[in-house]
N, C-alpha and C positions, 0 to 999 in steps of 0.2 A: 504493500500500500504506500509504502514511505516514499517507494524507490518511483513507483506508478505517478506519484505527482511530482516528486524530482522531474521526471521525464517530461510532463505535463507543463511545470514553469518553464523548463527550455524550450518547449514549442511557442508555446507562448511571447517567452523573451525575444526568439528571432523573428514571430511575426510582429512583434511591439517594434523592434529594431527596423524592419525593412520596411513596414508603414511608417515609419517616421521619415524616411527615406521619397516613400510617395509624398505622405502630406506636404512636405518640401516642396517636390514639384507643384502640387495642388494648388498652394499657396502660393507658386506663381500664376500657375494658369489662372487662377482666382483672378490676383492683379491685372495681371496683361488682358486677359480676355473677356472680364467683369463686365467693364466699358462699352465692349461691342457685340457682344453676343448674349442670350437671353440665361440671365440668373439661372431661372428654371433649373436649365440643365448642369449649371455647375455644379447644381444642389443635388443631381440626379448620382453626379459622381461622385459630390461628398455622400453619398448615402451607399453608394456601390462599399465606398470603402470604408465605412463605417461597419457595415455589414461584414465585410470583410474581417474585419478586426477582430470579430467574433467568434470564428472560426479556424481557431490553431490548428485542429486537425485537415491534412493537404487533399485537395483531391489527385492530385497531379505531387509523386515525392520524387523529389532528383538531389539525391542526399548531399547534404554537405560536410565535409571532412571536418567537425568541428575539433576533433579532438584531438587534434595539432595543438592549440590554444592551451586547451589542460596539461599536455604533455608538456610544451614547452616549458612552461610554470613550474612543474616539478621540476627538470633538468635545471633552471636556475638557481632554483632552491639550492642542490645540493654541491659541495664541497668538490673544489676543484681536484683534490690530491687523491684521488681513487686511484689505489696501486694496481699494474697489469696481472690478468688474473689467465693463465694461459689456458690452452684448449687441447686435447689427445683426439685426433682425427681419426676415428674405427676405419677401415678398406673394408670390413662387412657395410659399411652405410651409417654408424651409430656415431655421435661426435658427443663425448663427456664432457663435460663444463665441471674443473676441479677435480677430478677422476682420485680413485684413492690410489693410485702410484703418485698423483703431484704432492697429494697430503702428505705421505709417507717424508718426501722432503723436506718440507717445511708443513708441519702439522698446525703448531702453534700460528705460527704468521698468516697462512693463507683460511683457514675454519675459522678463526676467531674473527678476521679483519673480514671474512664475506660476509659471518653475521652479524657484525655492526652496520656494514652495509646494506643488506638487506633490510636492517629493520627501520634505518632511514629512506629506503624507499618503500617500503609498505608504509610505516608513516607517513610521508606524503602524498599517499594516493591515498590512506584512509583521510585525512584533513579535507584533501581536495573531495571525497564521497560526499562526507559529513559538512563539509561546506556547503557544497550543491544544499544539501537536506536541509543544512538550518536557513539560508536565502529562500530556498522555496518556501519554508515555516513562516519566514518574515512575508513572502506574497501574500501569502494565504491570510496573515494577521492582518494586515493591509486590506485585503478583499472586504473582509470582517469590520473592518472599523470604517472603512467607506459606505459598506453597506448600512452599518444601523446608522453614520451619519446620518444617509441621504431618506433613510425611511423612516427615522424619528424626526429629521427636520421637516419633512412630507406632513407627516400628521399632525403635527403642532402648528402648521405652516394650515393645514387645513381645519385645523378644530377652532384657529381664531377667526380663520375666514368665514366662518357658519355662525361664528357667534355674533356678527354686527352684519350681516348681511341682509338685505330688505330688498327682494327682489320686486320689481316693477310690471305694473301690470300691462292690461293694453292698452296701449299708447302711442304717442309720436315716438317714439323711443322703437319701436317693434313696427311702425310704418318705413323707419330707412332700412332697417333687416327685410321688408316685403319688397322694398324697390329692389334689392341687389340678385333675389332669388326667393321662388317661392318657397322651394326645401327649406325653411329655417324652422320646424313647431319645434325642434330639438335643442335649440339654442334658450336659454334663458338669459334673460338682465338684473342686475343685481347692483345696487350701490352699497356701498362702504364706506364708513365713517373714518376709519383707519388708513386707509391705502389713499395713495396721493398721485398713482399712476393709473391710467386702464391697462386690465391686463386680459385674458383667456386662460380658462383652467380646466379642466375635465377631457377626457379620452371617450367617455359612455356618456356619464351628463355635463353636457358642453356648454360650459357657464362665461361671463363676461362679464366684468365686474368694472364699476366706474365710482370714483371719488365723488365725493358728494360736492362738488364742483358746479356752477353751471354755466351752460354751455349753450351756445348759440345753435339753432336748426343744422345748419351748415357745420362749425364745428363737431356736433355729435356726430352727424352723416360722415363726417371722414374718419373719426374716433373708431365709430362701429365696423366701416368699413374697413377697416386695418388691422382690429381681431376678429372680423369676421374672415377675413383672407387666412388667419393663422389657421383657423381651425378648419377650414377648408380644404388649407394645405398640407393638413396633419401635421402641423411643427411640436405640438405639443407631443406626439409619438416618438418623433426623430427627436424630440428633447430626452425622453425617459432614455432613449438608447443612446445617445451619449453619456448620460447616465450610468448607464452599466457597462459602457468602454469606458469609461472614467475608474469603474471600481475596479473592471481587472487587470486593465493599463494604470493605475495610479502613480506608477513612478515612472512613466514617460510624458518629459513634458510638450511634448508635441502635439501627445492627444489635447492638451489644455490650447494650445494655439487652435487647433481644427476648430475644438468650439466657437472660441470665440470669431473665427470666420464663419461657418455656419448661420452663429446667431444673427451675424451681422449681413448675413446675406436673407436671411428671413424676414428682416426689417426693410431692409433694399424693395425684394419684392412685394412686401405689401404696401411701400410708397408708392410703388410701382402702379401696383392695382387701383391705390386713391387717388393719382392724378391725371389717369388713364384719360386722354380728351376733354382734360379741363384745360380753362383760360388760366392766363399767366398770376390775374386776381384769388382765385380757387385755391392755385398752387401756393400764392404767398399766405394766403390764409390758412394753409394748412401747415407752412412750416413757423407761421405763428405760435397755432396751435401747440406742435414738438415743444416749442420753446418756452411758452408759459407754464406745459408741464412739468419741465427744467427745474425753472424756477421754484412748481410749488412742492417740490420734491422733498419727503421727509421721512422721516424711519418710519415701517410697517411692514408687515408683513409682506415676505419675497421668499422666491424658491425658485430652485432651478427646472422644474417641470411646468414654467407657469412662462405664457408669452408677454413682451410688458409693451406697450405704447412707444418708450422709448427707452431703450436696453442700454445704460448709461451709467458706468459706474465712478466717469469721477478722472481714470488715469489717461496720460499719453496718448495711449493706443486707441482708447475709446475717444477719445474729443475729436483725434482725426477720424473714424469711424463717424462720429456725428458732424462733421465738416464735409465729409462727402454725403450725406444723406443730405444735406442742405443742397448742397451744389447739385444734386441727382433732379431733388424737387423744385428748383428753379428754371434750371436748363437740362432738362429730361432731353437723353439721345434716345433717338430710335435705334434699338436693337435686333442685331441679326441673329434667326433661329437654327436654321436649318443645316446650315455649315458649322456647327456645335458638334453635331452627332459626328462628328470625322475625331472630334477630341475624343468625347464620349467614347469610338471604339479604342483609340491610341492608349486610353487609358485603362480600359475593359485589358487589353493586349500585356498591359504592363504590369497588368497587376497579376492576369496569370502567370508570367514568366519569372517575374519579381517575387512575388508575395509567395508564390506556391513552391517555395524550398521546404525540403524534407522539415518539418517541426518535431512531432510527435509519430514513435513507431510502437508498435503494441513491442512490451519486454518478453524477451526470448526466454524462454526456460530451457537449461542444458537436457541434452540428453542422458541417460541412463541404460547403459548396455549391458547382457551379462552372459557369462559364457560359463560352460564345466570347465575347461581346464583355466590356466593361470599364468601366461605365457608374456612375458613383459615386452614382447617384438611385436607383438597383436591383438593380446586378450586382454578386456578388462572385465575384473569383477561386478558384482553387482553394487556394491555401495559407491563405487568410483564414479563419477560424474566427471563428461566429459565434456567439450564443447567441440563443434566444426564446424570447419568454414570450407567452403568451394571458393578456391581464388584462381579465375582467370587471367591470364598474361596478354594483353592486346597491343599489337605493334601497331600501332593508329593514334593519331592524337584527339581522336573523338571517338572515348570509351564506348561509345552507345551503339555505334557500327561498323565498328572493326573486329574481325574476325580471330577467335579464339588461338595464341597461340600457341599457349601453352592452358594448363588445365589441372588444377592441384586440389588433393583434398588434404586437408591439415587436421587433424584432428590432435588436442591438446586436453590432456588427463591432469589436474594439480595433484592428483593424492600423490599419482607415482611418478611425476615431475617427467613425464616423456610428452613430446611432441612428434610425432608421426606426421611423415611428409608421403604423402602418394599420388605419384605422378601417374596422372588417364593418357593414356595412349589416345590422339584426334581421332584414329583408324580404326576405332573398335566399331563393331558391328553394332546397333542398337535398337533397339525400339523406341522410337520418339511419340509419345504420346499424343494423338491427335492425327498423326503423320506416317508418312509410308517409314518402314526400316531404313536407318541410313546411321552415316558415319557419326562419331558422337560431337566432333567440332562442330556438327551440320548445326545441332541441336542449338548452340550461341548465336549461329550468323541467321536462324530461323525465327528463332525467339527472343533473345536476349537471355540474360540470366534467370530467369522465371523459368525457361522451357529448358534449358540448360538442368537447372536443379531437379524438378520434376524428371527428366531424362536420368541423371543419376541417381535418384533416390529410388526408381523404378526398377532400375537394373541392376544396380550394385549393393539393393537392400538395407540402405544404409539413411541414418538421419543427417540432414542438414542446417544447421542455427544461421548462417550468415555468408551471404553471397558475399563477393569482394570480384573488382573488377583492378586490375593492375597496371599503368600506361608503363609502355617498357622503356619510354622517357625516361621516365623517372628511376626505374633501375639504373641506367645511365650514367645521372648526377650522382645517386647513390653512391655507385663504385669508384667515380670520382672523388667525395666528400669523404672515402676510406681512405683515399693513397694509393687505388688501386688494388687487386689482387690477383694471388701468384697462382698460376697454372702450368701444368705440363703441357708441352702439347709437340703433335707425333710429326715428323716431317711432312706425310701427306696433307695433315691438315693445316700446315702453315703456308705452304705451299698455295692450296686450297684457299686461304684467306687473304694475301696479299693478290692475287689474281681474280677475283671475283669481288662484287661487289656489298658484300653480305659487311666488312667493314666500311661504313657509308663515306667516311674521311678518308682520301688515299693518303694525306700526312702520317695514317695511323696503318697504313700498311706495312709493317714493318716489322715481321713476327718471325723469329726463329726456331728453328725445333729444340727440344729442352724445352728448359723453365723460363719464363715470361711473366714479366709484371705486366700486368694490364692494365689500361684506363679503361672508363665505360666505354666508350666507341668500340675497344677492340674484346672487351667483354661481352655486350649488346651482337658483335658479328660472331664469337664462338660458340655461345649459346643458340644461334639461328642453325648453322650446321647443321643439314641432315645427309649429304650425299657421300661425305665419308665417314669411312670406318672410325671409330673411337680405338683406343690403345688395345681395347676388350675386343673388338673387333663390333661392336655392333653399327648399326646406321639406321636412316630414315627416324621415324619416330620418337623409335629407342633408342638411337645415339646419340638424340638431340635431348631427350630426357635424362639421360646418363650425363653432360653436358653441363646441364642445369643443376642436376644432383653434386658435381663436382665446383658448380659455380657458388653453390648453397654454403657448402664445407668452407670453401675459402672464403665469403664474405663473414660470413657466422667466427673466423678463425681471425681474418681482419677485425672484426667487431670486438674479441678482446681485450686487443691492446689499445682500444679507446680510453680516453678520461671519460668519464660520465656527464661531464659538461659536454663532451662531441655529440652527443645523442642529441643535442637541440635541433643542430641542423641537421640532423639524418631525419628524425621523427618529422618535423616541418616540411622536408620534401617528400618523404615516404609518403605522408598524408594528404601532400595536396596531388600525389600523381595514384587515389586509391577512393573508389567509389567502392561504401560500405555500409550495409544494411544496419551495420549497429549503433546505439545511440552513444552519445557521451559516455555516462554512467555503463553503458557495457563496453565499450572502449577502455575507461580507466579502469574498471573492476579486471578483465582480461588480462591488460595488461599489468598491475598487481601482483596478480596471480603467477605473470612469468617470472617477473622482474626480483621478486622476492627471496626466491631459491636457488639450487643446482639445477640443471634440468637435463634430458636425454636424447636426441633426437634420432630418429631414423628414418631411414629413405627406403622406398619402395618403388616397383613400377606396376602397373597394374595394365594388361594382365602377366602375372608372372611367368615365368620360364616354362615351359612345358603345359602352359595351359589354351596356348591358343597355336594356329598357323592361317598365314594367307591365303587368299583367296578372289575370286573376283566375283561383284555383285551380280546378280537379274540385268542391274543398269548396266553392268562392266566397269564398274566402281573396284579399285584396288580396296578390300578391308581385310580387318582381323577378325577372325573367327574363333569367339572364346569361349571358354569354357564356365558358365554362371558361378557353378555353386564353389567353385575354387575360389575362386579371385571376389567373392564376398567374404569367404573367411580372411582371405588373403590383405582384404581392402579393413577388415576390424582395427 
């Protein structure tokens, strides 16, 4: 529940954030376009996005890597002198982190200084949890104290209004409400001894209320007529919902400007409506009118669900606000309508593409696997809670439609501190859900990761918590941001890489057999490799998987001898080149969870050895023909 509205103020907070961002525009467009084109519809789109506001939850989520932001915070946090802790590289595929041959060395120095270590980083991820949790606490308090504000200042606001109220019978008073439109038996008139503006109050009984003032024929006729436009125009509705984007926004103050443009365009248009083909006489008698009200302005009863005569509090903003209401009613422009609606969509356009970032994702629960035997390369028990993630590698710089190319399933155990790496062969035979049999890449460049997931979860019987989408850019800078990393590599395939174009820079053509420091460019081209043989002798698919498997080892071996200030910019690029289903709080919790202990990693390919051979499809599609029920256990 805690964690449920954690996640809740974040969606929230980004849509507060990136509405503030429209309102900006808004409030130009307001300005600039005010002038020439018809209120109405400005109103149409403060109301679009007001509406908006209310709706954390996205129809459209295109997730944003927020949790760059958190992570970097911790890495600043912690102490630049983090000693090199080194790594024992398995040739079965397993890479130890502190293996007990390094203990054996230095026992004392290296256990004792990881677990000071560690519990400075679990510390800071748990602050950074329980942060989120007490900000969100403080939303929620907020929520709370906005609310019985505005619904005790309501009642009391309305218990004095009934108590001096003397409504008027039939009369001239309910003759100028007969000229404007017959619709009015629902309107009442009411004077008040108290109140010293007219106002409009009611949503069901639609009341109008007038100082006990009096008032010339003419005068009243344009009084009634200016909250007869309010309530006409439903301002008092669009008042209550600014109201409650006020209570769950309260601490953006942007929403507090929107109002007060809003209000002030409520008053615009119903000047509008009172001097609609009157003489230049009418108009100055009507901003007389404004003005004596000014004057006889005095404490009483107000509330912000209530429309007033003239919405006038006194500061700055509002004197210019009533300077242009003057200037409006003297030298009223004719306004253009129709050429409006081209904003109207410009803005409808913006506010989908804008507004509708990932907010709020329903929180994932790990999975829970369980097996007879007890096999620490594959098997988990049943109390072990695991999580997985499906991360595809996209050579594209627009994650969304570039084609899978590489295809990893991670799955990460905290009890028994291993992380299992399983690389899906593109060429596997499958069943695509919805769809004819075809290769399992097909399944990405088909559907995206939705159809993707469904495709592996079907085949390889297996659960999956959290897509992840990879730009292999960003592995790039990565390997860059290490120093590089060292690989062997065999005469054919260096050969193979300075001749071909798979190293995109020919400056970076320049690879010799042996061992090779690599930048990303020329890591980025040995990882693409499928046409030769690896040192094992494998290729296509599997060479390029074995590839990656060896590019893992050495970045993961790089990544040791990091200070733990260097993770700022690793984690910052990682994230911004990695579209990911998880929210914040499963972001920081996740990563916690690695960051804290020893851990184990193993690499696999799937399908393993002896479980599948080639083949050619119905289509004449080169795939693999595997064997299920192996390479599920195999994939555990």
């Amino acid at each position: 529940m805690v964690m449920m509205l954690s996640n809740v103020f974040l969606g929230v907070l980004e849509v507060s954030i990136l509405s503030g961002i429209l309102i900006g525009i808004m409030l130009i467009v307001n300005r600039v376009l005010g002038n020439r084109y018809s209120l109405r519809w400005i109103q149409a789109l403060w109301l679009l996005l007001a509406i908006r506001l209310l709706l954390p939850m996205n129809a459209i989520d295109i997730t944003v890597p927020t949790q760059a932001k958190a992570l970097n915070t911790i890495v600043k946090s912690v102490e630049e002198n983090q000693k090199v802790v080194s790594s024992r590289v398995s040739k079965q595929g397993s890479i130890h982190k502190n293996s007990a041959v390094q203990k054996r060395i230095d026992v004392n120095t290296n256990e004792n200084f990881d677990v000071q270590v560690s519990e400075k980083m679990s510390a800071l991820f748990t602050i950074i949890r329980y942060g989120l949790i007490g900000i969100s606490s403080i939303w929620v308090l907020g929520i709370i104290l906005q609310f019985s504000r505005y619904s005790i200042s309501y009642i009391i606001f309305m218990k004095k209004l009934n108590q001096d109220n003397v409504r008027i019978g039939d009369s001239t008073w309910y003759e100028s409400l007969r000229n404007m439109n017959q619709k009015n038996s629902r309107i009442a008139i009411y004077t008040n001894k108290k109140v010293s503006s007219p106002f409009s109050v009611g949503v069901l009984k639609k009341r109008i209320i007038l100082p006990t003032i009096s008032y010339t024929e003419d005068e009243l006729e344009a009084i009634l007529c200016h909250e007869y436009t309010h309530l006409c125009n439903h301002d008092i509705l669009f008042k209550m919902l600014l109201c409650i984007i006020k209570t769950v926004h309260w601490f953006n103050p942007f929403i507090y400007k929107m109002e007060r443009a809003v209000n002030h365009n409520m008053e615009l248009i119903c000047d509008e409506a009172v001097i609609r083909n009157r003489k230049l006489e009418y108009r100055q008698m009507y901003g007389r009118t404004i003005l004596n009200t000014l004057k006889e302005m005095s404490e009483g009863p107000v509330n912000c669900c209530a429309t007033y005569f003239n919405d006038f509090g006194g500061s700055e903003g509002e004197k210019k606000q009533m300077k242009e209401r003057f200037q409006n009613i003297i030298k009223p422009v004719q306004k253009k309508k129709k050429p409006i609606i081209i904003a109207l969509l410009c803005v409808v356009a913006l506010t989908s593409s804008v507004i509708t970032l990932s907010a709020v994702k329903e929180e994932k629960r790990p999975m829970v696997s369980s097996a007879k035997e007890s096999n620490m390369d594959n098997v988990l028990t049943k109390e072990e809670k695991t999580v997985t993630f499906l991360v595809v590698g996209v050579d594209s710089n627009d994650k969304k439609i570039g084609r899978a190319d590489s295809i990893v399933l991670l799955n990460w155990n905290p009890d028994n501190r291993m992380l299992s790496v399983r690389n899906l062969c593109r060429d596997m035979y499958v069943d695509v859900p919805g769809q004819e049999k075809n290769k399992l890449g097909y399944a990405y460049y088909a559907g995206g990761m939705d159809l993707l997931k469904k495709t592996v979860i079907q085949n390889l019987d297996v659960t999956v918590d959290y897509g992840m989408t990879v730009n292999y850019e960003g592995f790039e800078k990565i390997v860059n941001l290490l120093g590089g990393v060292t690989i062997d590599i065999t005469k054919e395939e260096a050969n193979y890489l300075n001749n071909t174009n798979y190293i995109s820079q020919k400056k970076n053509r320049t690879i010799v057999a042996g061992e090779n420091k690599l930048n990303g460019n020329q890591a980025l081209g040995y990882a693409r490799v499928r046409h030769i043989d690896t040192s094992t002798g494998q290729q296509n698919d599997f060479g390029r998987i074995e590839r990656l498997q060896t590019l893992l080892r050495a970045v993961l071996s790089e990544m040791d001898s990091l200070k733990i200030t260097d993770y700022r910019a690793l984690f910052k690029e990682g994230f911004r080149n990695v579209d990911s289903e998880m929210t914040v709080l499963d972001g920081i919790s996740h990563m916690e969870s690695l960051l804290k202990a020893n851990y184990t990693v193993t690499c696999k390919t799937i399908p393993v050895e002896g479980s599948y051979q080639p083949k050619r499809s119905s289509e004449g599609m080169s795939v693999l023909d595997w064997n299920a029920e192996l390479n599920k256990r195999a994939v555990k």
